[in-house]
C-alpha positions as CSV (number, residue, x, y, z in Angstrom):
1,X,0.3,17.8,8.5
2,X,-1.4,18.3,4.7
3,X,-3.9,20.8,6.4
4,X,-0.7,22.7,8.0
5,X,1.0,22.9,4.2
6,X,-2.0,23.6,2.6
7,X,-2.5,26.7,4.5
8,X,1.7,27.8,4.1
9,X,2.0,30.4,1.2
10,X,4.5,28.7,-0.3
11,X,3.4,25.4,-0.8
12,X,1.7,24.5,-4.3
13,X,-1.3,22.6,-4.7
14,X,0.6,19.9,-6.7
15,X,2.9,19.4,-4.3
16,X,0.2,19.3,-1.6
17,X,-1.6,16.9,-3.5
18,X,1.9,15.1,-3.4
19,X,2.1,14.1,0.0
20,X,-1.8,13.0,-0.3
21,X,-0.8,10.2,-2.9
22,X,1.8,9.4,-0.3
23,X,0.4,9.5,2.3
24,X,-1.7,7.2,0.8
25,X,0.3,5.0,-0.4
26,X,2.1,4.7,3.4
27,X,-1.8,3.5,4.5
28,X,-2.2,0.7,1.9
29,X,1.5,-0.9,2.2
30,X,0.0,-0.5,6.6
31,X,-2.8,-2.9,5.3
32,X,-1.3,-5.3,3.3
33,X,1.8,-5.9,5.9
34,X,-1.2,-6.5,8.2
35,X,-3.3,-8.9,6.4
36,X,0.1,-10.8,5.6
37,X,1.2,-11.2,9.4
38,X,-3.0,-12.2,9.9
39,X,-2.5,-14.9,7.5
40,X,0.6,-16.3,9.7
41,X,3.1,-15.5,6.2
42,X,6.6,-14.1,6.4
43,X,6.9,-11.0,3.6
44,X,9.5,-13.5,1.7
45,X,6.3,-16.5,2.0
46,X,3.9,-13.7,0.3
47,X,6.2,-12.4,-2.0
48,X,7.2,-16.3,-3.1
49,X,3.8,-17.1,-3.3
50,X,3.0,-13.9,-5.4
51,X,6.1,-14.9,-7.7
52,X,7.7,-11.5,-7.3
53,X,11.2,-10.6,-5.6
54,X,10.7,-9.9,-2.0
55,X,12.0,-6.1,-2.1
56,X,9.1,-5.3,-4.6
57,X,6.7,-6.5,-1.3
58,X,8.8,-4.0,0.9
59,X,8.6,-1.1,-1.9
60,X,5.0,-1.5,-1.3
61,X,4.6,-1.7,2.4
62,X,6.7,1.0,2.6
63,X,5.1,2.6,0.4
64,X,8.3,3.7,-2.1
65,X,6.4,1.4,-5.0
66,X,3.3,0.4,-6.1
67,X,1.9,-3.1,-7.6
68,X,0.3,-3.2,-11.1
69,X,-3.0,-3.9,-11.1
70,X,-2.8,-7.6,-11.9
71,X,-0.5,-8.3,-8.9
72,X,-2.9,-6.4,-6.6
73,X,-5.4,-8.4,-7.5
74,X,-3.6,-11.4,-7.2
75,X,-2.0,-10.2,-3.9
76,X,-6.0,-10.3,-3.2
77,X,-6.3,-14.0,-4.4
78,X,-3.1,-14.9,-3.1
79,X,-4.1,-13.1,1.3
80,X,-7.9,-14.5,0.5
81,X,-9.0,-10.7,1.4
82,X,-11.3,-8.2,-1.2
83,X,-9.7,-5.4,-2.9
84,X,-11.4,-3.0,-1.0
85,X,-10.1,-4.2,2.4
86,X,-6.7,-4.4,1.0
87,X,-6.4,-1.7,-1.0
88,X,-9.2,1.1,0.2
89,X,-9.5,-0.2,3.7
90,X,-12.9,-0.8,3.4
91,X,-14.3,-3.6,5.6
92,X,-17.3,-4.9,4.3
C-alpha cells in the first residue's frame, strides 16, 4: 500500500514516510503479543510483571504507543527474548 501512495501525486514524502513508522510500529506490537502468548502470559501477567498499566501493553501491540527505551529492554528481560527478536524481528 506505501508503494501505491508513494507513486499518487498528491501524497507527500512525509506523510509517506508516515505510514512507514506505522506500519512499523503495527509489526513490533505483532511480535511482542507473540512472544507474550509463547511464554504462556496473559497481556495483564506481562504488563504486571513489567510494572506498567495494562493499556500501555495494548497501546503498543496495537501499535497507538511506543515503550521507552528502558521498558523495552526490560520488556526483553522480563519475555527472556533479545532486543532484536522483539523489537527488529531478527532471529538470531
Amino acid at each position: 500500500r506505501v508503494g501505491l501512495l508513494a507513486g499518487d501525486a498528491g501524497v507527500s514524502r512525509a506523510h509517506v514516510g508516515g505510514l512507514i513508522v506505522v506500519q512499523h510500529a503495527r509489526q513490533q506490537g505483532a511480535r511482542l503479543a507473540r512472544v507474550i502468548a509463547e511464554r504462556g502470559q496473559s497481556v495483564r501477567m506481562f504488563a504486571d510483571s513489567m510494572g506498567v498499566d495494562v493499556t500501555a501493553v495494548y497501546g503498543w501491540i496495537k501499535g497507538t504507543r511506543q515503550p521507552r527505551l528502558h521498558l523495552a529492554m526490560r520488556a526483553c528481560d522480563v519475555l527472556r527474548v533479545s532486543a532484536d527478536r522483539l523489537w527488529r524481528g531478527i532471529d538470531g
